[in-house]
N, C-alpha and C positions, 0 to 999 in steps of 0.2 A: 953149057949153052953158049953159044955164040952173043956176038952184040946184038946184031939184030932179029934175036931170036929171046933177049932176055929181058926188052924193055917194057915197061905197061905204058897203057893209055893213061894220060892224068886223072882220067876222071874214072877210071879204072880205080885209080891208087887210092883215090880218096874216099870212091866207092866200100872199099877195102876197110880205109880206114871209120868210114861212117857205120860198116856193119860190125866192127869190131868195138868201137864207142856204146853200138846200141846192144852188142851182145854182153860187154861187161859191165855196164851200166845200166841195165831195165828197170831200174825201178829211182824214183826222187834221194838223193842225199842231199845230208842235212852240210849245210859251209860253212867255214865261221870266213869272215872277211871284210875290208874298211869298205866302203863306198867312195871311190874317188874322182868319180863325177855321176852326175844326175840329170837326167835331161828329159823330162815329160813333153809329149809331143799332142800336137790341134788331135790327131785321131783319138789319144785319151792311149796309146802305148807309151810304155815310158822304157828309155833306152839306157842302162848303166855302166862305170866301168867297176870292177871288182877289181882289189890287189891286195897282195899282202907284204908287209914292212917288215926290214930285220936289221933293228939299229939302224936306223934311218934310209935304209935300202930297200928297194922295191925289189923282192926276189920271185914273184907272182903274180902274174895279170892277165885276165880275163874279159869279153862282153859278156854283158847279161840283157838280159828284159822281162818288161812284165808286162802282158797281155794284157788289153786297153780291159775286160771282160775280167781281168780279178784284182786289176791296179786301184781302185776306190775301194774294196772292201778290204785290200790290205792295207792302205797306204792310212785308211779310216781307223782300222783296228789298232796300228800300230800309234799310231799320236796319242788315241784314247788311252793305251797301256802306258806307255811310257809319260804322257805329258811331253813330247820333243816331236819333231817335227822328220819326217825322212829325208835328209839330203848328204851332200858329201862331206866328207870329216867322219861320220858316225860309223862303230867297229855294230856289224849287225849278224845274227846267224839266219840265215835263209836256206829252205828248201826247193835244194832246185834240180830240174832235169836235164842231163847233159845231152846234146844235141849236134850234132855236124852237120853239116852242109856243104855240097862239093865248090858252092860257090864262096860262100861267106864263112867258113872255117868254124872252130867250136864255139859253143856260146854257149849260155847257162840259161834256162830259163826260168825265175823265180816262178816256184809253184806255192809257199806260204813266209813267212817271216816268225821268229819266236822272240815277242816284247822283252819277256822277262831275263834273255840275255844283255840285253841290252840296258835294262835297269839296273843289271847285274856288273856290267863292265860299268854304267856311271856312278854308281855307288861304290864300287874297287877304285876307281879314279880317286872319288872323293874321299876317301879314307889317305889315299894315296899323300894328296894334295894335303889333307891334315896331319899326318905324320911329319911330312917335311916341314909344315909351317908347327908342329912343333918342338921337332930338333932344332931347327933355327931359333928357338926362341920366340916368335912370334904370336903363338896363342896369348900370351898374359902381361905383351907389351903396355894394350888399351887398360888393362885393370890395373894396373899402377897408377893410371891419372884419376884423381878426382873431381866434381863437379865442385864448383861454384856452391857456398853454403845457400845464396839465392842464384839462381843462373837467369840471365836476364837476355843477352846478346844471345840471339841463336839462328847461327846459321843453316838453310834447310838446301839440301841438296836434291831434288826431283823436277819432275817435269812441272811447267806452270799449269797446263791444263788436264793434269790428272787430278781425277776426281778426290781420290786419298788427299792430295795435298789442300783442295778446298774444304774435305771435312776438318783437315787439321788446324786449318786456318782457324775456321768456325768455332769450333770445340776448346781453344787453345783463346783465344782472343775475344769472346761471348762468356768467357766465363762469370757466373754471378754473382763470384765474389766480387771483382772489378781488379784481380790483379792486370799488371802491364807488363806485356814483352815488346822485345823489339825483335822481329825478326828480318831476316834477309835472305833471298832467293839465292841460287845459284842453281841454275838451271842444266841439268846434261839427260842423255840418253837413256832411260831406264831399263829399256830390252834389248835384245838385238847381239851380234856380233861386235858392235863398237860399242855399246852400252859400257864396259868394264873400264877401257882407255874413257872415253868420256866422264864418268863418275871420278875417276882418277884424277884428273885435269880439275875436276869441281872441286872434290878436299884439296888441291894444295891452293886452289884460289880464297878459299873459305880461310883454309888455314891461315892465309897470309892477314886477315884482318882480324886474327885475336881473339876470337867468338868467345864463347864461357862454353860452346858447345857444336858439335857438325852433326846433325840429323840428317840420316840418309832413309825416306820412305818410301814407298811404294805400295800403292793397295792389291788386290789378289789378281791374280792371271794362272795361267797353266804354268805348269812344270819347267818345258819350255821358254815360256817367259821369263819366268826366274833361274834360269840358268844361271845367267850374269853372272847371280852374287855367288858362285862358286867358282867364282874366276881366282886362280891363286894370286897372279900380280892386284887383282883390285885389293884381295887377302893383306898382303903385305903395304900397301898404300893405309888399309884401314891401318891395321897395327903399327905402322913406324907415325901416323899421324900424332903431331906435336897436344893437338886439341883434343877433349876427349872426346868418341864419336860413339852417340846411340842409332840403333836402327829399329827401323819399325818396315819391314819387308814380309807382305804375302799373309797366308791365314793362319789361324793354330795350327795346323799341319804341316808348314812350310819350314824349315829348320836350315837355314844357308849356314856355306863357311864365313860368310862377311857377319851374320851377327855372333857367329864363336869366337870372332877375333875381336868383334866392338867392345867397349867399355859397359856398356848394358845392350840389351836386346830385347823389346817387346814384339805383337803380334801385330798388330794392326794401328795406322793413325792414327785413331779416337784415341786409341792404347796410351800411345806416344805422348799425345796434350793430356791426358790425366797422368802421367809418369810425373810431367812437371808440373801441373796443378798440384797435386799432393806435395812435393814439395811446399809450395807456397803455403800450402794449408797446413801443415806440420808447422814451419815457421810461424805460422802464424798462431797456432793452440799454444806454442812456445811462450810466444811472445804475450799472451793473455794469460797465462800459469806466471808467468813470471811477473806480470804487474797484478796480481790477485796478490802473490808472494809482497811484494815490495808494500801494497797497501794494507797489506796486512801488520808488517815491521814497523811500519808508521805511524798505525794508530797504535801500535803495543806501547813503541815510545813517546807518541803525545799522551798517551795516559797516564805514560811513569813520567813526564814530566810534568803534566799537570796533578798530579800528586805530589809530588818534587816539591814544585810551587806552592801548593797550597799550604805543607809542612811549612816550607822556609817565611811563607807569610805569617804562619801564627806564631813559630817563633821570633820573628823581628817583632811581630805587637807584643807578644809579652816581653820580648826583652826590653824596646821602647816605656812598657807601659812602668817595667822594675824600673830602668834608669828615671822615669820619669819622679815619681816615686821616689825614689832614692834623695834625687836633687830635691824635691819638697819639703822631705824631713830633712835634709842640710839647712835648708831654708827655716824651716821650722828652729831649727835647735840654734840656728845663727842670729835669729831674731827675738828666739828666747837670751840665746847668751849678750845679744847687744841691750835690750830694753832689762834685764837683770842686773847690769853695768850701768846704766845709765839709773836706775832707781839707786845704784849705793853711790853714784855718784854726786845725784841730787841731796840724798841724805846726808853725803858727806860735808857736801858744800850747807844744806840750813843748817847741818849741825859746827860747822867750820863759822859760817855767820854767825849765830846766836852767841856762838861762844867768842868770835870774838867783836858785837856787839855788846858782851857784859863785860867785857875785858874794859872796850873802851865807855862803858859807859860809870864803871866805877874808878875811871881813872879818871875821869870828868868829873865824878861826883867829886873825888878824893881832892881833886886840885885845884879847884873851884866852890869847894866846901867853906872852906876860912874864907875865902874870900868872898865868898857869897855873890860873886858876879855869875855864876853860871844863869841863864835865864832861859824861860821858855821855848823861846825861838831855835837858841844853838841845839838844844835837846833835841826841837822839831827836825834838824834839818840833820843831827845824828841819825836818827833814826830812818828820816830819809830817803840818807846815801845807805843805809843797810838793807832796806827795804827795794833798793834802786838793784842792789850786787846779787839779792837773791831773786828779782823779777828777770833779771840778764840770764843767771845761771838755770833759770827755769824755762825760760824760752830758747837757749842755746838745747837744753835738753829736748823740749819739744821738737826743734829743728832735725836735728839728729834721729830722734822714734819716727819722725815725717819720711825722712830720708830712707830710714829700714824699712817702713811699710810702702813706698812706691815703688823700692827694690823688688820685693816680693814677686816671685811667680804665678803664685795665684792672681792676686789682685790684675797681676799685666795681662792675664788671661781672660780676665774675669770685663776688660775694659775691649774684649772684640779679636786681641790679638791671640799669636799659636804659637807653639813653640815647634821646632823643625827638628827630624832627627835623620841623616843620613844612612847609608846602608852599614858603616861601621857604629850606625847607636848613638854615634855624639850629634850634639847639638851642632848644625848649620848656619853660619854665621854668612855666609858670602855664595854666591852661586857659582862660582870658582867649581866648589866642591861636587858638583851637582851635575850629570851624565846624563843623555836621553836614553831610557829602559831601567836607569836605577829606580829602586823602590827608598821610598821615604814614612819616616812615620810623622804623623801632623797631630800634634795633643791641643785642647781645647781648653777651655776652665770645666765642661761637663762629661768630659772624656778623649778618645783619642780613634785616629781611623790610620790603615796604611792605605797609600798609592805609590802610582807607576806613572815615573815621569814621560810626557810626550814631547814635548819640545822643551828648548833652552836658551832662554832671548836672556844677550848681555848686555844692552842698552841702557841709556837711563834709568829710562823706567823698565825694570824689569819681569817678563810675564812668564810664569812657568804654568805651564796647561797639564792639570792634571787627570788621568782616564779616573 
């Protein structure tokens, strides 16, 4: 055919090409594909771009739409399944009906959406995200740190007027035992697209002040919602964080990467203020086991020492009471042996007189006999001086037995005074000798007692106060 014999009408061609479209395509196929932009319009149609990636290249792109008449019952169904919300970024499979148009070229028309791929690519992600964090290391960074035996300083990373953070307040700070914390705010974005950068930014402001701890909380929300904490850089913020950090994010159901990588991980705020309550309350059954222990060791030993004591007491009285004893019979036997010396000594002296009053008085008779001058008188005044030497030697002897009976211990006992024995048993002479808490023994003339020195005055006069 010639040129102007082989050309079609445009609308011929595309004619062409739209019955060719609708003849190999009659019936919905299923697509897998990203969403890469979203655009819901005032009529209630929402208008999409579709593409597909290859190593970071767009090798496939498409319009799509979804008719204002089944955009709410999908766009419904699909949040409810997945917990996420439909917008761009997200890899989705949809059924759709291919379509041409001589005006507006091919376009897709979404006739259903299947959730469960798409729970299915963010749970493949997420495994994904967890395998790298931990080849790198990063899962068991936070379980190396330990807390604080009491943790006291505790930094909280959430929003201020989330409702979790005021149960935690409450729960954490009302407690009835009346422990104390200190806590401190640090306020960032808990949902959203910037919610991960933002929480980021809050641990290393936390970190910076040294905390005993970095709580990151958050109470329940959709799936969605908590997306965040499956962000892998907020991941590795947790994990390289200097502090240890517990998290309390979403409900028993909820299971993020940020609390596999925290130091602990509970479910809920109330969760969280009893995580550290129980601490407190451990330390503290500790701490009451352990003084039950201690006063226990204490009376075992004031009992053995007051047995100790009361031993060591009776035997200082009996020993006091022998040495007392002891020195009585010395006394006894020295007062025997002086007045048994003094009787032969008396005897010696009348019998040393008499004899030698007959010495001289036959030496008077003898020599004064011829001459018969001896006379009454000189006789008188022989006699006398003899009668004078043994009146001398009888009173020097009395003197003497006077002297050994004031010595006596008895008697100086027996006139009011004690006699003192110190803790080595001898007799106390001086208060030199004499310490406050020594014990003393004190003998009487009618027996004896021990005491415990309380004071010790070395004055003049001095006063020992005895318990």
């Amino acid at each position: 055919m010639g040129k102007a014999d082989s050309y079609l009408e445009l609308s011929e061609l595309l004619a062409a090409v739209k019955g060719t479209v609708a003849e190999d395509f009659p019936l919905p196929l299923w697509v897998k594909a990203e969403i890469s932009s979203w655009s819901p319009r005032a009529n209630g149609h929402c208008y999409l771009e579709l593409q597909e990636s290859r190593r970071g290249k767009v090798v496939a792109q498409s319009r799509a739409m979804i008719w204002s008449w089944k955009y709410l019952s999908i766009k419904s169904y699909f949040e409810r399944e997945t917990g996420e919300q439909l917008r761009a970024g997200i890899t989705v499979l949809v059924q759709v009906k291919v379509t041409y148009s001589e005006l507006y070229g091919m376009s897709l028309q979404i006739e259903s959406i299947d959730p469960a791929f798409t729970v299915g690519e963010k749970a493949l992600e997420k495994k994904r995200i967890m395998e790298r964090l931990q080849k790198d290391g990063y899962m068991d960074m936070q379980k190396e740190l330990a807390l604080p035996r009491i943790p006291y300083h505790l930094a909280v990373i959430t929003s201020r007027s989330a409702a979790g953070y005021q149960d935690f307040r409450h729960h954490l700070l009302q407690n009835p035992e009346g422990y104390i914390f200190d806590l401190q705010l640090f306020e960032a974005m808990m949902q959203g697209a910037d919610a991960p950068q933002s929480i980021t930014a809050a641990i290393q402001k936390a970190a910076a002040k040294a905390p005993d701890a970095i709580l990151i909380l958050r109470g329940g929300g959709g799936e969605a919602d908590l997306a965040c904490f499956d962000d892998e850089a907020l991941a590795v913020a947790i994990a390289q964080c200097p502090v240890p950090v517990v998290t309390a994010i979403g409900h028993d159901k909820d299971v993020h990467i940020a609390d596999m990588v925290a130091g602990k991980a509970v479910k809920t705020p109330t969760a969280l203020a009893d995580f550290f309550l129980d601490i407190y309350r451990e330390e503290d059954a500790a701490a009451d086991a352990l003084m039950v222990r201690i006063r226990a060791v204490l009376s075992r030993k004031l009992s053995a020492a007051e047995l100790s004591l009361k031993g060591l007491d009776a035997r200082l009285q009996r020993t006091v009471q022998a040495r007392l004893a002891g020195m009585l019979r010395k006394a006894e036997n020295a007062a025997s042996r002086v007045h048994l010396a003094a009787t032969r000594r008396i005897a010696a002296v009348e019998a040393a007189l008499q004899k030698a009053a007959g010495r001289v008085s036959k030496g008077l008779l003898r020599k004064y006999s011829d001459t018969a001058k001896l006379s009454e008188a000189a006789l008188h005044r022989i006699k006398f001086a003899a009668a004078s030497r043994h009146s001398l030697a009888v009173s020097d002897l009395a003197l003497r037995e006077a002297r050994i009976t004031a010595t006596d211990p008895r008697n100086i006992l027996a006139l009011g005074y004690v006699l003192v024995t110190g803790k080595d048993n001898k007799v106390l002479k001086t208060v030199k000798r004499v310490a406050k808490g020594d014990r003393i023994g004190v003998r009487f003339s009618d027996g004896s007692v021990t005491a415990k020195v309380d004071e010790v005055y070395t004055e003049d006069i001095q006063k020992v106060y005895i318990a």
